[in-house]
C-alpha positions in Angstrom: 64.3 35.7 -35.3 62.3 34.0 -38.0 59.4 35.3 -40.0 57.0 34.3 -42.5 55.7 36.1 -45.3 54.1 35.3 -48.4 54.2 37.2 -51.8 53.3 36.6 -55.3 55.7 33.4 -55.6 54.8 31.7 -52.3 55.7 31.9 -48.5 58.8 32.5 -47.5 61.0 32.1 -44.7 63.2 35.2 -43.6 65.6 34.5 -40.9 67.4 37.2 -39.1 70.5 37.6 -36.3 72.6 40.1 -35.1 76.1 39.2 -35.2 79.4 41.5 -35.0 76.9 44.8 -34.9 75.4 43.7 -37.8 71.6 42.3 -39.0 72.5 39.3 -41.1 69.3 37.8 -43.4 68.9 34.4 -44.9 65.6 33.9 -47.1 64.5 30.4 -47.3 67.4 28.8 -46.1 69.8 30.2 -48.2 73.6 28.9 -47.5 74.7 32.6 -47.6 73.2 35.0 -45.2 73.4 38.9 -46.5 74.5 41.4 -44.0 71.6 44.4 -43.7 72.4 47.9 -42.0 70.3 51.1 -41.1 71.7 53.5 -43.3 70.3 56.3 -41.0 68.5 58.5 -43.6 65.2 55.6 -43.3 66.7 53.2 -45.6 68.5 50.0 -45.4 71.8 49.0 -47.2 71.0 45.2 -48.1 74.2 43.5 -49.2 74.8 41.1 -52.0 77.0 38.0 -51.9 78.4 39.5 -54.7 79.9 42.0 -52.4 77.4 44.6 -54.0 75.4 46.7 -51.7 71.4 48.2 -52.4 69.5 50.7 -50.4 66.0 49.8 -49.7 62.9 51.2 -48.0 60.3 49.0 -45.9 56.9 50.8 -45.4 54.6 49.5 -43.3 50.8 49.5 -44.9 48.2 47.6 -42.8 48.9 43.8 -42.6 51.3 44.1 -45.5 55.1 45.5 -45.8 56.0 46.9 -48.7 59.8 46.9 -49.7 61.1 49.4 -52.3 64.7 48.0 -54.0 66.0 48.3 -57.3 63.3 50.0 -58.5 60.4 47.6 -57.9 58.0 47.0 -54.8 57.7 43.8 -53.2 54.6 43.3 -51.1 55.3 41.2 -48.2 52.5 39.9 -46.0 52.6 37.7 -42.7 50.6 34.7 -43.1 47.5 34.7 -41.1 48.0 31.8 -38.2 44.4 31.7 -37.7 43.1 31.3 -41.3 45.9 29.2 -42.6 44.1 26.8 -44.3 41.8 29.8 -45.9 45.5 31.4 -47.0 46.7 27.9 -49.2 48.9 27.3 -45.6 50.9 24.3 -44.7 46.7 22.8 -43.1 47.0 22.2 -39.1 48.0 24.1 -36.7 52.1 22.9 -36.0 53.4 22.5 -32.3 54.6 26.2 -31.4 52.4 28.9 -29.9 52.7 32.3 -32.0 50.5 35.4 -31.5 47.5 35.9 -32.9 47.4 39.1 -33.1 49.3 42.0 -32.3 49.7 42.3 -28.1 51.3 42.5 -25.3 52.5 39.3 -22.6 50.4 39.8 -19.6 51.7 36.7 -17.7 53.4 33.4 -18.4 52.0 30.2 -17.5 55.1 27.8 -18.1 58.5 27.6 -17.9 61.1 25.5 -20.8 61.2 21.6 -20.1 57.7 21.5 -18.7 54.9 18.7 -20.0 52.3 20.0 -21.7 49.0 19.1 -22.8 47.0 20.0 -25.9 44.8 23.1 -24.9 46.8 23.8 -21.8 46.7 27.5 -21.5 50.6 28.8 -21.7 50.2 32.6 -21.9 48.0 35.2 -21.2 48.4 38.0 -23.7 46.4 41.4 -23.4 45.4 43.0 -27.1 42.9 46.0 -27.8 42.3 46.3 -23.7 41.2 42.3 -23.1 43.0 39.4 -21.8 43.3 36.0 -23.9 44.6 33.0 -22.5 46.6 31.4 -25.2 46.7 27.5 -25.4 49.1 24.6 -26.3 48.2 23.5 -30.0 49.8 20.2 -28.9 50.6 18.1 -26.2 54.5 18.2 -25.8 57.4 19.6 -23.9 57.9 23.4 -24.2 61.2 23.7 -25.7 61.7 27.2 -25.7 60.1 30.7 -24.2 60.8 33.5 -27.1 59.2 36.1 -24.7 59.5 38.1 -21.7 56.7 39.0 -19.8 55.5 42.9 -20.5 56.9 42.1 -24.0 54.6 43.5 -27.0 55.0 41.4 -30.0 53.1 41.1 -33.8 50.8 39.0 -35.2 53.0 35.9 -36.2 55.5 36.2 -33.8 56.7 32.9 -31.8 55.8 32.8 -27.9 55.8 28.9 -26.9 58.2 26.3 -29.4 56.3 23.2 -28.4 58.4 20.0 -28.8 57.7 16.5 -29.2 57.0 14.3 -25.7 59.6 12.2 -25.5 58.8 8.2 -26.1 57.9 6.0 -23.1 
């Protein structure tokens, strides 16, 4: 799973996977991925590459998270995919399809390997008791479905990677 989130020094990318039982975490690419654990009283035993292990506490406050560890907060906030621009983000809109808001997957209207065209309608997503049909940013070929129908997901999260049509 990747996320984005943007704090005092930038965006950032946080990439997570489960491997071996455990959640390991890589933060903007870093070479060394840190193993993180519930530690089953609410916290979360983040370890170091040193070997070292921290406890830390994520509370959830509106659009922000706010992470307690080693004494300070950190204020973590999603980048907003609709006001990008507004937000000092990357400018256009890039090639995958990622919820707008927080939802649920009503229905899918493609499948991987399919042609697509910019606007194309590729899922249908049901949030605060209406139905949005969510469209291709790009024309391309859908490289990847990162939901399941009946799935709720956050604002952010991927739905639709959108590749690039191959060359004629």
């Amino acid at each position: 799973m990747q996320l984005k989130f943007r704090d005092t020094s930038g965006e950032h990318v946080l990439e997570a996977r489960r491997q071996d039982g455990v959640t390991l975490v890589t933060v903007d690419g870093a070479r060394d991925a840190v193993p993180v654990t519930a530690a089953g009283d609410g916290a979360w035993l983040v370890g170091g590459v040193d070997g070292t292990r921290r406890r830390a506490w994520v509370v959830s406050h509106r659009d922000e998270r706010l992470v307690f560890c080693d004494g300070r907060v950190h204020r973590l906030r999603r980048p907003d995919p609709v006001h990008a621009d507004e937000a000092g983000g990357a400018g256009a809109e890039g090639p995958d399809l990622c919820a707008r808001m927080p939802g649920k997957v009503v229905r899918l209207l493609v499948a991987a390997g399919q042609a697509v065209a910019a606007g194309q309608p590729l899922v249908i997503m049901e949030s605060m008791k209406m139905e949005t049909e969510l469209a291709a940013p790009v024309a391309g070929i859908v490289d990847r479905i990162a939901v399941a129908e009946g799935q709720v997901v956050a604002q952010g999260d991927l739905l639709v990677a959108v590749g690039p049509a191959p060359a004629e």
